[in-house]
N, C-alpha and C positions, 0 to 999 in steps of 0.2 A: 504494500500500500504506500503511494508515495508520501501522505502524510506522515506516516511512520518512520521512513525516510527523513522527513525533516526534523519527527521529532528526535532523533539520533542525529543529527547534527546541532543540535544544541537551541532551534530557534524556539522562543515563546507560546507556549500554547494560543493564549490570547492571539495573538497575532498570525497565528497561522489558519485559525480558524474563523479571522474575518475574512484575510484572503481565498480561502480554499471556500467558503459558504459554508461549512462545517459547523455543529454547537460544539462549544466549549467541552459538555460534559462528555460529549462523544467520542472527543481526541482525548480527555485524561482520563475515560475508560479503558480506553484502547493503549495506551499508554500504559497505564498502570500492568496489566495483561501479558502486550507484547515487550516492551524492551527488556524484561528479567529473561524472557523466553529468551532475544537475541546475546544475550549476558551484559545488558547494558545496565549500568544503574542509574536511576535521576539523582539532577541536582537538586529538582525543583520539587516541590512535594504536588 
């Protein structure tokens, strides 16, 4: 997913899900989810 994508490179939730038309709680579901599965940890909670 290429959101997912961005959020592994480090850009702001917020911000990615005004650009992408996305909700917010949709990418920090997904988020929460996928990046432990890619062995990635957040910075951001």
């Amino acid at each position: 997913m290429r959101a997912l994508d961005l959020l592994e490179s480090g850009r702001p939730v917020p911000d990615m899900a005004a650009s992408l038309g996305i909700a917010q709680p949709c990418l920090y579901r997904e988020k929460q989810h996928d990046l432990p599965n890619r062995g990635i940890t957040s910075q951001n909670p």
